[in-house]
C-alpha positions, -999 to +999 in steps of 0.1 A: +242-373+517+228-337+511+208-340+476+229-308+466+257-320+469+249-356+456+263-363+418+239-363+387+225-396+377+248-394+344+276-382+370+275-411+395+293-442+400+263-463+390+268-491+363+250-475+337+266-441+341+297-455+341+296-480+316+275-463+290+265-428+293+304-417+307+325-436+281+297-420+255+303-383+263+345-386+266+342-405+234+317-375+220+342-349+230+369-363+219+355-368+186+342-332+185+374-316+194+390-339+167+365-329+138+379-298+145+413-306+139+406-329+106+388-300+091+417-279+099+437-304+076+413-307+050+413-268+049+451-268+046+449-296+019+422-280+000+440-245-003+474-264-011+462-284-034+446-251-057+477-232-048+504-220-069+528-245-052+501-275-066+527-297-073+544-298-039+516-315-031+513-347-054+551-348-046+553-353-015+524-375-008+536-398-041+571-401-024+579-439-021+590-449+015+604-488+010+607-511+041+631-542+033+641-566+060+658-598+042+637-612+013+609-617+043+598-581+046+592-561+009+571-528+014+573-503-014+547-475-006+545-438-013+537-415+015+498-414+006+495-453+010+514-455+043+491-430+057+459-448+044+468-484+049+495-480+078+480-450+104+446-460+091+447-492+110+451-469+146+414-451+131+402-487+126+414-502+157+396-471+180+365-479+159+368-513+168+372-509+204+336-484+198+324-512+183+331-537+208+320-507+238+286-512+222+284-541+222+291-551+252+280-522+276+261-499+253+229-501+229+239-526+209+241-549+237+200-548+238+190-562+207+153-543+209+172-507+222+198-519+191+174-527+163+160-490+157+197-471+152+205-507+133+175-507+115+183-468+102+221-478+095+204-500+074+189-474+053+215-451+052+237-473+033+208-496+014+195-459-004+222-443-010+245-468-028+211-475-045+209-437-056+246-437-064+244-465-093+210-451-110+230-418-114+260-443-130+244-471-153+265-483-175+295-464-161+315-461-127+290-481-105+323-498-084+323-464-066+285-477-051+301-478-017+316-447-015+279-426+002+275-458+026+297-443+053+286-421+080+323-397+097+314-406+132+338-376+142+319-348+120+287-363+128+289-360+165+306-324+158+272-312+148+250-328+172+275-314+196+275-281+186+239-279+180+239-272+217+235-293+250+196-293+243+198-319+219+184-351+244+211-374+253+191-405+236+199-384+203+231-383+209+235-420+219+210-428+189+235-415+166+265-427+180+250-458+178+238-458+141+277-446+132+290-472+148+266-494+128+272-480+096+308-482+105+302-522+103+285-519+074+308-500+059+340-522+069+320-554+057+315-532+027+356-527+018+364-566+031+341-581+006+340-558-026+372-539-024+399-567-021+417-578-055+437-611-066+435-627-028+462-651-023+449-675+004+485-681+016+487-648+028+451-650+039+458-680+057+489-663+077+465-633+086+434-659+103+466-678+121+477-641+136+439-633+142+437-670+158+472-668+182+460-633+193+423-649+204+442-676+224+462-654+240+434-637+254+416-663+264+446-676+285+445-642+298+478-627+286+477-593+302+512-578+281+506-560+251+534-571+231+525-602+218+490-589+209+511-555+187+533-589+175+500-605+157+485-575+147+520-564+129+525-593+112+485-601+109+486-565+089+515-571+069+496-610+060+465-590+046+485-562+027+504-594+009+471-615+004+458-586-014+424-576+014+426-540+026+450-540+055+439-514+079+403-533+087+431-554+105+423-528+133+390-533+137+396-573+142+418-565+170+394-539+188+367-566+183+396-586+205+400-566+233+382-576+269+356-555+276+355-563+309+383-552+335+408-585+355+399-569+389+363-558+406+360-519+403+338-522+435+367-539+457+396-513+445+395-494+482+390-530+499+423-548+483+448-510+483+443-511+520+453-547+520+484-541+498+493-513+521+488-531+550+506-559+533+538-534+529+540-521+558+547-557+567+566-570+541+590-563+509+594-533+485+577-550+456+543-547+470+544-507+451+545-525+417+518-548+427+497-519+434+505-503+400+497-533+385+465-538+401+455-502+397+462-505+361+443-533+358+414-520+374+402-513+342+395-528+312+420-532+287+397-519+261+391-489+282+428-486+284+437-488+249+411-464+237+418-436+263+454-440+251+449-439+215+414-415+211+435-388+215+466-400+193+440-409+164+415-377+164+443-352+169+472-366+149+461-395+126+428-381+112+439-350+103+473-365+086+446-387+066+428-357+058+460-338+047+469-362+028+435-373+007+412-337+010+435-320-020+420-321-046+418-291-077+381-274-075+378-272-110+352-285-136+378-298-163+375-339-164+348-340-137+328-370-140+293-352-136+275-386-131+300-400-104+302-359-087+263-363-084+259-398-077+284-395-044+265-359-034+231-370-039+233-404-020+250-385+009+228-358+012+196-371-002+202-404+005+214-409+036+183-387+049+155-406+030+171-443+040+174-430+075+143-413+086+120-440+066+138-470+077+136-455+113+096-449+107+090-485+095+107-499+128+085-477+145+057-486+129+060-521+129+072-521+166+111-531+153+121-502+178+111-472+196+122-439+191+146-428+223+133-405+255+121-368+242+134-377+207+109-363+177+108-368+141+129-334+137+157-351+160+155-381+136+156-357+105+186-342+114+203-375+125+195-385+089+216-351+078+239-356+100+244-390+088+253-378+051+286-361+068+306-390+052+344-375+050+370-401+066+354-434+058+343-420+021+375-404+010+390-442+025+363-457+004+368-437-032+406-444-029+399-478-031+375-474-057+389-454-085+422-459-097+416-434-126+425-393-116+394-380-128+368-402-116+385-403-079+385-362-081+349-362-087+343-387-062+364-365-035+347-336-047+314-348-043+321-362-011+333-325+001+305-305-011+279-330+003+296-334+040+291-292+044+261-293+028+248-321+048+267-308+083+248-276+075+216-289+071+215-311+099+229-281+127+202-257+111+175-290+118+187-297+153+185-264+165+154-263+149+139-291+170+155-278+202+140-246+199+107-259+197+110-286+222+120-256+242+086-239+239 
């Protein structure tokens, strides 16, 4: 083949490409294009919630939607909670399936190319929960979880934007320690955010999670019976008293990585099935779909289906629906406003950049291809963009007005100030890599 017309490396049909570095820049775009979108939301919720028409707001988001099917089924939530414990599970399950991408195909799948983005997760929820509860001794310290989370979306917004300069093992770098603190940050609501468990229920939930494992081991390709364990596996943990929407991230953990048919023998077996109905019956079309379908993986399926569904419809409903709050001083908790700014901003790039220089040092982990200590500074920025997962996070951890207003307020004015800082830092280092 003519090199000028031959695809780039990233472009070709090579395992890595396609695997890893493909999958990574869809997902990035996506993301990017639906940071857009939830900032849109948060905008509108923002200027609705100081409006005149203030009220409207807690209305409608504290009307109560109930769901009764016999004495079996009894759901009595307002408008806010279905949003952030029914549509969040879609987030959580497209994290999963990121999760699972890792590790299976992507960086995580190398534990030495893993352990430095790992290693900086680490530190970016280690200093600022840390920084968080020495701003609130004595007072709202159950909000220490709050800074721990990184917004994948926003975060790869601003690498994005900060132009196509920005080396690729950057990009993957931070992807990488997102998904990480992503973990963390799930392991984080699990274990300290669930109240009065009742085993029973808990018990149902690990029988659904159990049934849908089976399943796939014996290879049942339908997605019904897997939506069937995740419904009722949801409905198990919201009753047993755990945070429902993680049930997503169980079920993206679930999903086969790995496609039913060999990619490399797709030409090979259509010209069969063609050949095969030119002979035979009509059915052999379906087979073909089928097999096409199939082709690839059903966590590659799921996630192109349901990327788009989540950045552009569910994120920015979340956002709408838990981004108004009042911009005003009266019954701010200064401590909790600071704590939640300063570990985000300050803390997230202090745990970052010095967990990611004593991996370095210590040979933990090397620092990716053409990456500097700039890039790694504003991937530490960048990491204190904490909207989605943080505004999840304080709603679970306040149940008073005031302290979750100064927690959602903090978490604002850090994400711009830290999605600032880390654009002006990464187009710093780009320029000078440049010269």
């Amino acid at each position: 083949m003519n090199n000028a017309l031959r695809p780039a490396y990233s472009a070709s049909d090579r395992p890595v490409p396609r695997r890893v570095i493909q999958p990574v820049r869809r997902f990035m775009a996506v993301e990017t294009a639906g940071g857009v979108v939830m900032l849109a939301g948060a905008i509108i919720a923002l200027i609705w919630a100081n409006s005149p028409w203030d009220a409207s707001y807690v209305r409608f988001f504290e009307t109560p939607i109930e769901l009764r099917v016999g004495g079996v089924i009894d759901l009595d939530l307002t408008v806010h909670e279905w949003v952030n414990d029914g549509l969040m599970s879609l987030f959580f399950l497209v994290v999963g399936l990121e999760i699972k991408r890792q590790l299976v195909h992507g960086e995580l799948r190398d534990r030495r190319a893993a352990a430095l983005p790992a290693v900086a997760a680490l530190g970016g929820m280690i200093v600022p929960a840390a920084i968080y509860i020495l701003f609130n001794l004595g007072g709202a310290t159950d909000g220490f979880g709050v800074p721990v989370a990184t917004d994948i979306a926003f975060a790869v917004g601003v690498v994005t934007l900060a132009g196509s300069r920005v080396p690729l093992g950057v990009r993957i770098f931070i992807l990488t320690l997102a998904v990480v603190d992503d973990i963390g940050g799930i392991v984080v609501i699990a274990v300290f955010y669930a109240e009065g468990v009742s085993f029973a229920w808990l018990g149902a939930a690990v029988a659904c999670i159990v049934g849908a494992y089976v399943s796939r081991r014996l290879e049942v390709r339908s997605l019904v019976p897997y939506l069937a364990f995740g419904t009722v596996c949801w409905y198990s943990l919201h009753s047993a008293g755990v945070e429902a929407a993680i049930v997503g991230v169980v079920f993206g953990l679930l999903a086969p990585a790995h496609p039913f048919h060999d990619p490399s023998r797709f030409g090979e077996r259509i010209e069969e099935a063609v050949r095969h109905f030119e002979r035979t019956d009509h059915n052999v079309p379906v087979e073909i779909a089928t097999y096409v379908r199939e082709v690839a993986s059903p966590l590659d399926r799921v996630e192109h289906h349901l990327t788009p569904w989540v950045s552009f419809l569910i994120v920015p409903i979340f956002a709408l629906a838990n981004a108004g709050v009042s911009v005003s001083t009266a019954g701010l908790d200064v401590d909790v406003f600071a704590g939640v700014a300063a570990g985000l901003v300050i803390g997230k790039i202090v745990g970052i950049v010095s967990f990611t220089w004593l991996a370095v040092r210590f040979g933990v982990g090397r620092l990716p291809q053409r990456t500097g200590w700039l890039h790694i500074l504003g991937v530490g920025a960048a990491g204190g963009i904490g909207f989605t997962v943080a505004l999840f996070v304080a709603g679970l951890s306040f149940d008073d007005a005031d302290l979750l207003r100064s927690a959602k307020l903090g978490i604002l004015a850090a994400s711009t100030t830290a999605g600032l800082l880390a654009y002006a830092i990464l187009r710093l280092a780009s320029r000078e890599e440049r010269h």
